[in-house]
C-alpha positions as CSV (number, residue, x, y, z in Angstrom):
1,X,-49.2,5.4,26.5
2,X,-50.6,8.5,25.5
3,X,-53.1,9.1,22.1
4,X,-51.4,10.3,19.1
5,X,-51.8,13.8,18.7
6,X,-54.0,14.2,15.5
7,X,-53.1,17.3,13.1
8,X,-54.8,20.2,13.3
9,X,-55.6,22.6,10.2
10,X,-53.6,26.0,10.2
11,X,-54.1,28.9,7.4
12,X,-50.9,28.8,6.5
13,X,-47.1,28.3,8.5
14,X,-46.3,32.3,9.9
15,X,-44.3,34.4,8.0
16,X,-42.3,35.5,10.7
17,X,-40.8,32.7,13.4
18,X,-38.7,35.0,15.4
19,X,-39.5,37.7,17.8
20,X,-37.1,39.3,20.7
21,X,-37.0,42.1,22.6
22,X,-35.7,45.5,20.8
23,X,-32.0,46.4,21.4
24,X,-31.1,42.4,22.2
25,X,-28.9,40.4,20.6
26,X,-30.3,36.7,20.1
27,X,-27.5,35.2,20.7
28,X,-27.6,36.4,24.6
29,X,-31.6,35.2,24.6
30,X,-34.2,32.6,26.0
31,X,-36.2,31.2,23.8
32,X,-39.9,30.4,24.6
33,X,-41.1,28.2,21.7
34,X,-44.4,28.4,20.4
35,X,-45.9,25.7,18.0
36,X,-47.6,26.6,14.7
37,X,-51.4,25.6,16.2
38,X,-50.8,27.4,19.4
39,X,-49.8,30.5,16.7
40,X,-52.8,29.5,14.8
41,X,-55.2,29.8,17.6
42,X,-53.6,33.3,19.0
43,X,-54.6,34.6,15.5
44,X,-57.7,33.4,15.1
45,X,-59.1,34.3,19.2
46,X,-57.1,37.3,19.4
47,X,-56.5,38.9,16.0
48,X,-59.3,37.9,14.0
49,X,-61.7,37.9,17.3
50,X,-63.6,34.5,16.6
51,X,-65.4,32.5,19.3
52,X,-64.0,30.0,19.8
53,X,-66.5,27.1,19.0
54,X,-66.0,28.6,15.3
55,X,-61.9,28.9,15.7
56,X,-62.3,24.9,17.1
57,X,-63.8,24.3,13.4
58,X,-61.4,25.7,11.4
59,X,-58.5,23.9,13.2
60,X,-60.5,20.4,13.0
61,X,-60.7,20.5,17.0
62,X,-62.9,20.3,19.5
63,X,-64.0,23.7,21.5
64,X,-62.1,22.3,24.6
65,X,-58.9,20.8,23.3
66,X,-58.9,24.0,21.2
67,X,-59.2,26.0,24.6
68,X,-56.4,24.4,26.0
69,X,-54.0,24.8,22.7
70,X,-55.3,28.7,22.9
71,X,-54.1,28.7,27.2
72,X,-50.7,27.5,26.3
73,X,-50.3,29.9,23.7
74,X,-51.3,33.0,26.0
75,X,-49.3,31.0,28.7
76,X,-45.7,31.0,26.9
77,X,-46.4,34.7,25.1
78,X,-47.2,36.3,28.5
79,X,-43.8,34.7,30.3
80,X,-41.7,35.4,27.8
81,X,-43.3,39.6,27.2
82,X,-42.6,39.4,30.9
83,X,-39.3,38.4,31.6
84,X,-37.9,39.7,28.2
85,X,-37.4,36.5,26.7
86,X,-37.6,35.8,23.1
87,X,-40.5,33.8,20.7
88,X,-39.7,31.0,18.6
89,X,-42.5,29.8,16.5
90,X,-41.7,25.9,14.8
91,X,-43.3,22.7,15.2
92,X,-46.3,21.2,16.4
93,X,-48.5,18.6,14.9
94,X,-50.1,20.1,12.0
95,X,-51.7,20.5,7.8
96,X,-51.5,23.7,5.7
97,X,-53.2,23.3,2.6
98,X,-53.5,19.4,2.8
99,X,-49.9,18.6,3.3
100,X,-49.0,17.4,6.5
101,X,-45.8,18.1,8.6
């Protein structure tokens, strides 16, 4: 039986948790679906630029499992850029602000 996932810290749930290609309906899409701490370590590496040792930190992590979380994310985003499928960002194992979800 596997460990519990423990929850990782996240700045805040994203304000947007759909993206699809231009000119598609949704309807005739394929979701790839993101979770909120794979979002939350895109931002942080990639938008905000931070090592990751100091990203790890902030999400309450380790440096490797936060590595991992980070190779998923890239993982799912560059498959679904790729073959034109949608982004779904929801769930995950996660606290925002002290509240748990």
């Amino acid at each position: 039986m596997p460990r519990p996932l423990r929850c990782r810290r996240v700045l805040g749930e994203p304000s947007f948790s759909i993206f699809k290609p231009a000119g598609v309906p949704a309807r005739g899409l394929t979701f790839s679906t993101l979770t909120v701490e794979e979002f939350e370590a895109l931002r942080l590496a990639d938008a905000e630029q931070m090592p990751q040792e100091k990203a790890a930190s902030r999400m309450g992590v380790s440096q490797p499992t936060f590595s991992r979380i980070l190779s998923s994310a890239r993982n799912k985003v560059a498959i679904a850029i790729s073959k034109g499928m949608g982004i779904l960002i929801e769930g995950g194992t996660y606290k925002v602000s002290g509240r748990e979800r």
